[in-house]
C-alpha positions in Angstrom: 75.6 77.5 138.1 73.1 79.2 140.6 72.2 75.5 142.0 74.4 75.9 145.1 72.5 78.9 146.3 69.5 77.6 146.5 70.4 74.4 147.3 72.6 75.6 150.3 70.6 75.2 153.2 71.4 71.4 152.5 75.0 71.9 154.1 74.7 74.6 156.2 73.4 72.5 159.2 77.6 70.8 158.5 78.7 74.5 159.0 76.9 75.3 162.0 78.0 72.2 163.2 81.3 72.1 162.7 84.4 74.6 163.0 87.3 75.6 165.1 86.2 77.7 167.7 90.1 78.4 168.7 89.8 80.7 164.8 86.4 81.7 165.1 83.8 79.2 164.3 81.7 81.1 161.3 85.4 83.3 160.8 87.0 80.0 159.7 84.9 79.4 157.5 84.8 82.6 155.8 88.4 82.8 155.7 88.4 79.3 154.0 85.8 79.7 151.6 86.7 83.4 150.5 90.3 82.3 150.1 89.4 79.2 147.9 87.1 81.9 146.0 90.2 83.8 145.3 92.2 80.4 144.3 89.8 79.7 142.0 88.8 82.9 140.1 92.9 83.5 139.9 92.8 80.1 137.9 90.2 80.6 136.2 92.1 83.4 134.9 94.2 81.4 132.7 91.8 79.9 131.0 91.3 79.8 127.7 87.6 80.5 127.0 86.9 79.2 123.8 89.3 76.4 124.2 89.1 74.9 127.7 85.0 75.5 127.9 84.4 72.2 130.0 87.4 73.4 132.9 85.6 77.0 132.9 82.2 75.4 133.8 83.6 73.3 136.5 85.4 76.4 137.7 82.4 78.7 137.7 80.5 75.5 139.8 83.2 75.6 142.2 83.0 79.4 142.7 78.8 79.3 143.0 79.5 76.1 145.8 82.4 78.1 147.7 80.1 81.4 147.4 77.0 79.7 148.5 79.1 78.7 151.3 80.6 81.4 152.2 77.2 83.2 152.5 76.1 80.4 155.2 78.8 81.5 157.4 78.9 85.1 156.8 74.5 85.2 157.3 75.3 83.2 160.7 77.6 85.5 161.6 76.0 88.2 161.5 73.1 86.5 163.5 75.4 86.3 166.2 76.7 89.9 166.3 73.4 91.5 166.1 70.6 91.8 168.7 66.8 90.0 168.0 66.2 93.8 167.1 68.9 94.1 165.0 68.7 91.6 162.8 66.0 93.5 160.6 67.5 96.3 159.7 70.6 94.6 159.6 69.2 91.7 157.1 68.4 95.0 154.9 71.6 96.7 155.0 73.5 93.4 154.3 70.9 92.5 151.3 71.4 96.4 149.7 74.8 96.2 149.9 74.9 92.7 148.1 72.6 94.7 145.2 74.5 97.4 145.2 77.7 95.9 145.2 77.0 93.3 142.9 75.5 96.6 140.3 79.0 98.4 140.7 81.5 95.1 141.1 79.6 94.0 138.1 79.5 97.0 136.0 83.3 97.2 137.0 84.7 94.0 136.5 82.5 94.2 132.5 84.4 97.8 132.5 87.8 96.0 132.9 87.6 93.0 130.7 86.3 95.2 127.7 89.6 97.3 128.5 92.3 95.0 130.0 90.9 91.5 128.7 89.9 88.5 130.3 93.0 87.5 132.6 93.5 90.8 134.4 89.7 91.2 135.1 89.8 88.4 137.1 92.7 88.6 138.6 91.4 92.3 139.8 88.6 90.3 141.2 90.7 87.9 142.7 93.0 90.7 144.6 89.9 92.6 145.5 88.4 89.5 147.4 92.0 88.4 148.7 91.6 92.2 150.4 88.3 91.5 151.4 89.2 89.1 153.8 91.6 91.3 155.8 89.1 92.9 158.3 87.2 89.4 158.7 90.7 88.1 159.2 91.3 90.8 162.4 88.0 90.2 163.6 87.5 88.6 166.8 84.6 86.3 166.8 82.5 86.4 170.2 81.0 82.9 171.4 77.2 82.7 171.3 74.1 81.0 171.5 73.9 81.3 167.9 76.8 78.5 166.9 75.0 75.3 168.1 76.0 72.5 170.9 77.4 69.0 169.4 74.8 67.8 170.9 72.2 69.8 168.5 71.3 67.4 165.9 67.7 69.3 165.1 69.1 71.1 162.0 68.4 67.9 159.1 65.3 67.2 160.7 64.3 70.8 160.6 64.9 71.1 157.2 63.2 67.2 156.3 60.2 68.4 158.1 59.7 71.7 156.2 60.7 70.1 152.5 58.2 66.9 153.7 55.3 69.7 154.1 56.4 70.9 151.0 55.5 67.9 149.0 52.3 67.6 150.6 51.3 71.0 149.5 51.0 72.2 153.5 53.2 75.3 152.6 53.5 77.5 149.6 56.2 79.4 148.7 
């Protein structure tokens, strides 16, 4: 289920290339993926867990692709909005929060389901994300170097280059 965030740098390029600038280019497409998250999870909701086993896996697939996504946009975002010598610091702050949201939304949403039961857990969730997406949704996202030209094709080749090396054990992770 983790696949898609690891394997996400191999769309990304498609979401730096491609958006609706008129909306926002990365906003778009955090507004799209975060509100598919919520469609999901608020279906996933009615699920029966023992019984419909197969649907909940290809549910929680679709959540891990649409968060994976989402994170693309959101990083790039927040590339653009921050200075060279802000990105540090701000890299940090956006990581701790992730941890430290994830340790409370966790904790929270296991809190809930041992209380209220499966169904209103997520649909919680789901509200909580569908709220979420009100202050990206007033934002105003600024042009900038940062979203590529058409033109810009380098991204795939990037990316072939550095997974080529890989294989030939130039780099080491």
């Amino acid at each position: 289920m983790a696949l898609p965030l690891v394997l996400k740098c191999l769309w990304s390029p498609l979401i730096d290339r491609f958006g609706f600038t008129r909306w926002g280019h990365y906003r778009f497409w955090i507004l799209c993926f975060q509100s598919l998250l919520v469609i999901a999870i608020a279906l996933l909701s009615f699920l029966n867990t023992t019984q419909q086993f197969s649907p909940l896996l290809l549910g929680l697939l679709l959540i891990s692709i649409f968060s994976a996504s989402q994170d693309i946009a959101t990083d790039a975002l927040a590339v653009g909005l921050l200075s060279p010598s802000e990105r540090g610091f701000g890299n940090g702050v956006q990581k701790g929060g992730n941890s430290l949201g994830a340790i409370i939304g966790g904790g929270g949403m296991l809190i809930l389901l041992g209380i209220a039961g499966w169904r209103t857990a997520l649909l919680v969730m789901a509200m909580i994300l569908a709220l979420a997406l009100i202050p990206i949704a007033r934002h105003h996202e600024r042009l900038s170097a940062a979203v590529p030209q058409p033109a810009n094709r380098s991204g795939y080749k990037r990316l072939i280059t550095v997974l080529h090396s890989m294989a030939l054990g130039r780099i080491w992770l």
